[in-house]
VEXDREN-2710 file (C-alpha; in Angstrom, 1 decimal):
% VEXDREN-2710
k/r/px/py/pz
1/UNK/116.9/-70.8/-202.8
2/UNK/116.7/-69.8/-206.0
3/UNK/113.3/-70.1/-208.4
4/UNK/113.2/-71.3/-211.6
5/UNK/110.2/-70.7/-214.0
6/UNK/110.0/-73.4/-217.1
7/UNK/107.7/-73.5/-219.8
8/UNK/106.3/-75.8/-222.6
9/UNK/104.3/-74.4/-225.6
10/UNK/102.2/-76.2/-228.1
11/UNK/101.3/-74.0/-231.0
12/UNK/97.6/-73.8/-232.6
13/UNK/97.7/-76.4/-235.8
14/UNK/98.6/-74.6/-238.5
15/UNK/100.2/-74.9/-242.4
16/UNK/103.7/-73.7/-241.6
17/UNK/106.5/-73.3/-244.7
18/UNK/109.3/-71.8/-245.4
19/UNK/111.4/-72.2/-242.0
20/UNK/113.8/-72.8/-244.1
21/UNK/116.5/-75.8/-245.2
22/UNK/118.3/-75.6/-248.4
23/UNK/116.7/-75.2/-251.2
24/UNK/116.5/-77.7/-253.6
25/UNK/116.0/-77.4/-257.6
26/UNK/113.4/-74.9/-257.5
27/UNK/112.0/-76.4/-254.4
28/UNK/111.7/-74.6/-251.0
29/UNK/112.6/-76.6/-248.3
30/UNK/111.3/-77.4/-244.3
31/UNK/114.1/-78.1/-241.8
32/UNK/113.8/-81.4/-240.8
33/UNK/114.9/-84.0/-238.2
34/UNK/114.7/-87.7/-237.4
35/UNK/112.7/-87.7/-234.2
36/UNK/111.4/-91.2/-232.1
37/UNK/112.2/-92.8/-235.4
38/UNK/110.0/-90.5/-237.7
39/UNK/110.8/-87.5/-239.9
40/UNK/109.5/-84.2/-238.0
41/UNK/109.6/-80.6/-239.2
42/UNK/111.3/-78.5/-236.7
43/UNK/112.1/-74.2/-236.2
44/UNK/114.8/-72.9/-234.5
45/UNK/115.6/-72.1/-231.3
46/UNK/117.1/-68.8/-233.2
47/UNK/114.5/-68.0/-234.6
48/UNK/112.2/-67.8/-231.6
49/UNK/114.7/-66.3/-229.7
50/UNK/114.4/-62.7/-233.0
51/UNK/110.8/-63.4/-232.4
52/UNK/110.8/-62.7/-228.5
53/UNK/113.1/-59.6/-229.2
54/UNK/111.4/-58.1/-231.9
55/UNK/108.0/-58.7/-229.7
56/UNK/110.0/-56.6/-226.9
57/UNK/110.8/-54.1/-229.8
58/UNK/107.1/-53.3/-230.8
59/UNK/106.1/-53.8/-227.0
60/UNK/108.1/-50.4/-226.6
61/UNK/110.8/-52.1/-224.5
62/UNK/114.1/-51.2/-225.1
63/UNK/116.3/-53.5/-227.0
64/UNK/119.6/-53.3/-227.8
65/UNK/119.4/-55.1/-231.1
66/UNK/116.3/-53.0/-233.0
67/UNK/114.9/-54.7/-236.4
68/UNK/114.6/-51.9/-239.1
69/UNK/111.6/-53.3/-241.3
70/UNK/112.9/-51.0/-243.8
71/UNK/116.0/-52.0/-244.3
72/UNK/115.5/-55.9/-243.4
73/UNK/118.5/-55.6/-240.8
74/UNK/119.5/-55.2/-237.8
75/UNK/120.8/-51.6/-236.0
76/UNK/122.6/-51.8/-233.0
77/UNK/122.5/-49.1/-230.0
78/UNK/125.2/-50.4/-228.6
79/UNK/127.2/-52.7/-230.1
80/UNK/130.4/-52.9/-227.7
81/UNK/127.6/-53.4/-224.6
82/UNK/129.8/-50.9/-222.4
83/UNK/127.5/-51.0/-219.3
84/UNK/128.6/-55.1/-219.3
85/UNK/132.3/-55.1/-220.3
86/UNK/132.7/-52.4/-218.5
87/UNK/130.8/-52.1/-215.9
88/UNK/133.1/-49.3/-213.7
89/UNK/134.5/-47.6/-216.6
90/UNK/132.7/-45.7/-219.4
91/UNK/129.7/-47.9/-218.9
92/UNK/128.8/-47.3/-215.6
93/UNK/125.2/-45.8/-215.1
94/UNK/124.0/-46.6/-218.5
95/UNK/121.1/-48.2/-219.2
96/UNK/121.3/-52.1/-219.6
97/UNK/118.5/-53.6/-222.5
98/UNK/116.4/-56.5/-222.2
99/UNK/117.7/-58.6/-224.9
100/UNK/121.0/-58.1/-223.6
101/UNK/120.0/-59.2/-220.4
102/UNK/117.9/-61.9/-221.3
103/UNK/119.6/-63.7/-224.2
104/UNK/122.9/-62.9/-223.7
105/UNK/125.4/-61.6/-226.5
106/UNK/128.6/-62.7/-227.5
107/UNK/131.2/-59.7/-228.2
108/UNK/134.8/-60.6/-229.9
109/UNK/136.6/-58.1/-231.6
110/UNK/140.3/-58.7/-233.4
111/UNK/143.1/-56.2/-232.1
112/UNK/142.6/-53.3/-234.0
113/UNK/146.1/-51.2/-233.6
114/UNK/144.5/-47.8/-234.7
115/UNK/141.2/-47.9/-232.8
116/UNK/139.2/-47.0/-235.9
117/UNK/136.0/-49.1/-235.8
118/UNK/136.1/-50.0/-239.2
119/UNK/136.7/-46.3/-240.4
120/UNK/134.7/-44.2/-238.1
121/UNK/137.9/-42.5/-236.9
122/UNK/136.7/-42.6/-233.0
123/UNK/140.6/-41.3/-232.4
124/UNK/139.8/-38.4/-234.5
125/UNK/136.2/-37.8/-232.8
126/UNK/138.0/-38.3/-229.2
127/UNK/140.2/-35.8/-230.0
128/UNK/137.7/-32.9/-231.5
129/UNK/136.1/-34.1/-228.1
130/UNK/139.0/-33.2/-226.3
131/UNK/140.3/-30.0/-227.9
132/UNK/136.3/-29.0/-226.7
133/UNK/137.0/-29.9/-223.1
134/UNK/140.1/-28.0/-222.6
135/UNK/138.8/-24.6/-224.0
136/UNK/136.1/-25.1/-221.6
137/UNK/136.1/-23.0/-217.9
138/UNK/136.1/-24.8/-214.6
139/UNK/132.5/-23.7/-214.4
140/UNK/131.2/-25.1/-217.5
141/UNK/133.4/-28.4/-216.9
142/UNK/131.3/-28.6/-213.4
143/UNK/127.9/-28.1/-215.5
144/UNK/125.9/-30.8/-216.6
145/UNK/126.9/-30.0/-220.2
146/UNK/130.3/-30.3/-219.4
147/UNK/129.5/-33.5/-217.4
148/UNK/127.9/-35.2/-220.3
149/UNK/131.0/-34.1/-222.8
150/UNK/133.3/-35.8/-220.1
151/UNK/130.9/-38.8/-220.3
152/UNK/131.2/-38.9/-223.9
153/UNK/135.0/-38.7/-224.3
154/UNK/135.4/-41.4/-221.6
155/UNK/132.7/-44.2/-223.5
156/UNK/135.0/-43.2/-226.6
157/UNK/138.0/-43.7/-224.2
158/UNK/136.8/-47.5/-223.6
159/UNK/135.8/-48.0/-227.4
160/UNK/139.1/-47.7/-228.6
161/UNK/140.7/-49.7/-225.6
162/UNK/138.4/-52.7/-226.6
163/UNK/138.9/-52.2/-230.4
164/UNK/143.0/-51.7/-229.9
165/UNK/143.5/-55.0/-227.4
166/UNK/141.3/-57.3/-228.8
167/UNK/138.2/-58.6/-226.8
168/UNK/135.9/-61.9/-226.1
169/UNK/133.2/-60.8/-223.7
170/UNK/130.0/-63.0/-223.3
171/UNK/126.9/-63.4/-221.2
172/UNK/125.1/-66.5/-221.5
173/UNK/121.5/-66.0/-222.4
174/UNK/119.5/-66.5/-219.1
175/UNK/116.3/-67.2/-221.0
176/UNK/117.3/-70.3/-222.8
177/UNK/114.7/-71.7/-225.4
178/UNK/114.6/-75.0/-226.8
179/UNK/114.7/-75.9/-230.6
180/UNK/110.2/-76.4/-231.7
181/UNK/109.4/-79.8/-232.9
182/UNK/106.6/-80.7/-235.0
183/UNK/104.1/-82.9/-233.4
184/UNK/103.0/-85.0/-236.5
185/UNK/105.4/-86.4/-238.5
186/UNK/106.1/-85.0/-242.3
187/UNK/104.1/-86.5/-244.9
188/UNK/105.8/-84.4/-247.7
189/UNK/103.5/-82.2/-248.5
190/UNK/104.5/-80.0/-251.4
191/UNK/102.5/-76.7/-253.3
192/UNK/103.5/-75.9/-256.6
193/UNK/103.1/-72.4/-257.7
194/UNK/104.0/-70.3/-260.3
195/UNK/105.1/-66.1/-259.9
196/UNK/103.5/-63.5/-261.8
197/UNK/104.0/-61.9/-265.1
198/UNK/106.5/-62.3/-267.5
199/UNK/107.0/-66.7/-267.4
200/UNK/110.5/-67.9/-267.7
201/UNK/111.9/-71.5/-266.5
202/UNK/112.0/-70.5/-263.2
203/UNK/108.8/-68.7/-263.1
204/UNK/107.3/-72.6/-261.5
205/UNK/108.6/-73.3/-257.8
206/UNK/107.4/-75.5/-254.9
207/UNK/107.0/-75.2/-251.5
208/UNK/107.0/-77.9/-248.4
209/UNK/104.4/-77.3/-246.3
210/UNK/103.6/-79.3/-243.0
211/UNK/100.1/-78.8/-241.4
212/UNK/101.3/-79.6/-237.8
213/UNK/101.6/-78.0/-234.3
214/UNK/104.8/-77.4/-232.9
215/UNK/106.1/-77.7/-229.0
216/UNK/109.1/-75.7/-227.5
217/UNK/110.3/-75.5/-224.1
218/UNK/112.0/-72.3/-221.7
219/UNK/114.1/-72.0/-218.9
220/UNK/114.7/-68.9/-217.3
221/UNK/115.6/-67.8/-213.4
222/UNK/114.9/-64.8/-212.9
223/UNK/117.4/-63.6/-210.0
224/UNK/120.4/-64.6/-213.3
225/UNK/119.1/-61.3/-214.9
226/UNK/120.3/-58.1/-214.0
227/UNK/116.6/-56.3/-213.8
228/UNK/115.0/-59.6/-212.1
229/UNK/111.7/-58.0/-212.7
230/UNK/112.4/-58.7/-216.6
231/UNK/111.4/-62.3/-216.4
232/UNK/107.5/-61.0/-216.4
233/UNK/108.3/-59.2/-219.9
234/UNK/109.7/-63.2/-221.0
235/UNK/106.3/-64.6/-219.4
236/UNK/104.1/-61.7/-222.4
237/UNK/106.1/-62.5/-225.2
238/UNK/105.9/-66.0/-224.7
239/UNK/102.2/-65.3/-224.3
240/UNK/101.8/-63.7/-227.1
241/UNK/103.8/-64.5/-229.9
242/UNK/103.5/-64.3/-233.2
243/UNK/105.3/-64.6/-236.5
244/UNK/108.7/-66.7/-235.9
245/UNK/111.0/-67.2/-238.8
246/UNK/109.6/-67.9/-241.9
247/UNK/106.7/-69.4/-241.0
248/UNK/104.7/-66.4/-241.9
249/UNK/106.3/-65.6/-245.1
250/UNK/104.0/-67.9/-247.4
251/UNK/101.4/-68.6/-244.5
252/UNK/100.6/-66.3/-241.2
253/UNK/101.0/-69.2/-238.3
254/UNK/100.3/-68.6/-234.8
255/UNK/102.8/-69.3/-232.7
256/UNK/101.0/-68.2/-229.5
257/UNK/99.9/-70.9/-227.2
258/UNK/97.2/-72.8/-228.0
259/UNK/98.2/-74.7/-224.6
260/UNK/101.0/-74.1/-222.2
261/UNK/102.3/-75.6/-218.5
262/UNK/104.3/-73.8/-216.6
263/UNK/106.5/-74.8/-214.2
264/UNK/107.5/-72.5/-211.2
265/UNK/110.2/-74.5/-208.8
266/UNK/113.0/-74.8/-206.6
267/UNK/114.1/-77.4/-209.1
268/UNK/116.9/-76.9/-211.2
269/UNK/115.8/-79.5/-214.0
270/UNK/112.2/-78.6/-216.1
271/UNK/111.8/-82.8/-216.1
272/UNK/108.8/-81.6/-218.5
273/UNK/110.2/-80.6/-222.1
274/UNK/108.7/-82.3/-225.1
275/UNK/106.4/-83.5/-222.9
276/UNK/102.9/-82.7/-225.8
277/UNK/101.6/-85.5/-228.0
278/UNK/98.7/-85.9/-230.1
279/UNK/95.6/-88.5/-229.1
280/UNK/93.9/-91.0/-231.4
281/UNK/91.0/-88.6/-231.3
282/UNK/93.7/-85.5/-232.6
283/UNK/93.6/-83.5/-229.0
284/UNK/96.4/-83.0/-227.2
285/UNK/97.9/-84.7/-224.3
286/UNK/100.7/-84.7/-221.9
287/UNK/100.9/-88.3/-220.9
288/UNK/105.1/-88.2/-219.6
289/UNK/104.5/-84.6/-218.1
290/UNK/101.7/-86.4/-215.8
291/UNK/103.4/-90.0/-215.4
292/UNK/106.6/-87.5/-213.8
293/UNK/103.5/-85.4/-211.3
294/UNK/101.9/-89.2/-210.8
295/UNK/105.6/-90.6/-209.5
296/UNK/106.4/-87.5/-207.6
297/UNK/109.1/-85.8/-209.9
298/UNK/107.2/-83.0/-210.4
299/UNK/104.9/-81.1/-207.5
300/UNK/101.6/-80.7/-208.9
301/UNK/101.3/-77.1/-206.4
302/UNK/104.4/-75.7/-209.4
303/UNK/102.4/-76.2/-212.5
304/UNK/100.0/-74.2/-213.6
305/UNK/97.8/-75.5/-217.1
306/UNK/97.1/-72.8/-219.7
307/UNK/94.6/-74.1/-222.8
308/UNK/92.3/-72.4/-225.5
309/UNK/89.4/-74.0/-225.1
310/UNK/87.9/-76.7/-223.1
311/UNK/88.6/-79.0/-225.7
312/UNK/92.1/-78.2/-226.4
313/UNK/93.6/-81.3/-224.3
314/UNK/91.5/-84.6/-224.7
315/UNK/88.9/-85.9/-222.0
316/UNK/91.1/-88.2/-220.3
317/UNK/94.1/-85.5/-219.7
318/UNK/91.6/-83.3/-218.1
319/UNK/90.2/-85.7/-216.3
320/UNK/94.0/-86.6/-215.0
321/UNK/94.8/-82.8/-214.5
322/UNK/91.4/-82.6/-212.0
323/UNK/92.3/-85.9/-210.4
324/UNK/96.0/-84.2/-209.2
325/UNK/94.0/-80.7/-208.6
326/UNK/95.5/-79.0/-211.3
327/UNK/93.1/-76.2/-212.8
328/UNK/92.8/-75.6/-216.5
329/UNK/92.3/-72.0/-217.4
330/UNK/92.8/-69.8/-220.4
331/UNK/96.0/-69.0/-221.8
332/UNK/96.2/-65.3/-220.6
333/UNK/94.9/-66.3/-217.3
334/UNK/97.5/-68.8/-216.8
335/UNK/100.5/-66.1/-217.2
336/UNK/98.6/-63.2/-215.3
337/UNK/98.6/-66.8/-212.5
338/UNK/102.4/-66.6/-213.0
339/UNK/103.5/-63.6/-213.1
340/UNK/101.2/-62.8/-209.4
341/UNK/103.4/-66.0/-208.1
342/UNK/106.5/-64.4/-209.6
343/UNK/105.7/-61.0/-208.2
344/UNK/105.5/-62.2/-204.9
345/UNK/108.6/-64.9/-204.3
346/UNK/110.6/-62.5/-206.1
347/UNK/109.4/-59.4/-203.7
348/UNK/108.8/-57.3/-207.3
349/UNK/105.4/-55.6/-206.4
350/UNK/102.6/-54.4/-208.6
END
């Protein structure tokens, strides 16, 4: 059977701003939502999902879609993912990347009757490619130098197929991430500053800001992925992320753990997201996470508790998690916990 890791994250509490409605007047706006009846500030699924990738990117892992901090865009090694759509034909044997893998891409192209890719010509390059080839000796066809030009006429082979027929190929992303919720509700906080130099009459803005924590949840099984052994690399960027969206454009916000319970099952369901709320005396608790472990939803042997400090949850939640013999421990320990149980139901090694 299957496992299934899933994860819920409660941020450090923080001043976040500028994850981003529309604006309004000069006014820049939180995204909001009704939640259990009260307004709550909440960040994208999205945007945690860039934050995981680019995290991979300055990891040195290999992603497909690379963020150029120069440019403030995106630049794609592969943007027809060959090794996926085709997986027996010019793709075969190249490498597959992690964000590809992980959270899935969506590829649909309109027919495109002269194979141009938007005017690189790849007919014109295919057949430069070609003319090469032909001038070339058995021999040198047989070296590895004729091997790769080969390789690289037959991935410009499949480009223009996909471009000339028109194409919808998808993976669904395997790590799926919930949208974050505030935990307090939004008072309507507001800053109103003004930009340097020169004044005009939009020189005065405002900015909503919410001093909250925030709570996500992940799903990911890791025998879905292609490279199973990927999952670990989801369990270190969860671990350790940072900047998400635009919560750091006006103010740096952690979005790292302040306290996390993971969930490592034969269960399909995570039964566990949302599960964070805030105390009368401002700690955290997890009082319908422990109500499911109490009624026998949830095996208390799956979860393992990562927190902070000893005083991140308040002193009846850890009095609950010692009464079910769930061990707190620090954040980091908590994944380097999960990712020895990964290693060994999955049979990864290390």
């Amino acid at each position: 059977m299957s496992k299934h890791l899933f994860g819920l994250v409660v941020t450090p509490h923080g001043t976040a701003a500028n994850n981003r409605g529309e604006n309004e007047g000069n006014i820049t706006t939180l995204q909001k939502l009704l939640w259990n009846g009260e307004m709550h500030t909440t960040v994208s699924a999205e945007a945690i999902r860039w934050a995981l990738r680019y995290f991979w990117q300055r990891s040195g892992i290999n992603v497909n879609r690379k963020w150029n901090d120069d440019t403030n865009d995106h630049e794609w090694v592969d943007k027809l993912w060959l090794p996926w759509t085709d997986p027996d034909g010019a793709g075969k044997g190249q490498e597959t990347f992690i964000d590809d893998d992980m959270l899935g891409f969506m590829l649909a192209e309109a027919a495109d009757s002269d194979g141009s890719d938007t005017g690189d010509g790849l007919k014109k390059q295919k057949k430069e490619l070609d003319d090469r080839y032909k001038t070339l000796s058995k021999d040198e066809q047989k070296a590895e130098s004729g091997k790769e030009l080969k390789k690289q006429i037959k991935a410009l082979d499949e480009k223009i197929r996909l471009l000339s027929k028109g194409t919808c190929d998808k993976r669904r992303g395997v790590l799926e991430v919930s949208r974050a919720i505030s935990l307090s509700p939004f008072a309507g906080d507001i800053t109103f500053n003004a930009k340097s130099g020169e004044k005009s009459n939009t020189s005065l803005y405002g900015t909503e800001i919410h001093a909250t924590r925030y709570q996500y949840g992940f799903a990911l099984t890791p025998e879905a992925l292609r490279v199973p052994s990927r999952a670990l690399n989801a369990v270190d960027a969860v671990t350790s992320l940072s900047e998400v969206a635009g919560n750091h454009s006006r103010f740096l916000y952690d979005f790292s753990p302040d306290a996390v319970i993971y969930r490592w099952t034969d269960d399909f369901a995570p039964r566990m997201l949302y599960g964070f709320a805030v105390a009368d005396d401002q700690h955290i608790t997890l009082p319908e996470v422990l109500g499911r472990i109490e009624y026998g939803d949830i095996d208390p042997k799956d979860i393992i508790v990562g927190a902070s400090t000893a005083t991140t949850f308040n002193a009846e939640t850890m009095g609950n998690f010692e009464t079910l013999g769930i061990k707190v421990q620090g954040v980091k320990a908590a994944a380097q916990e999960l990712k020895a149980r990964m290693r060994v139901d999955l049979k990864l090694g290390g």
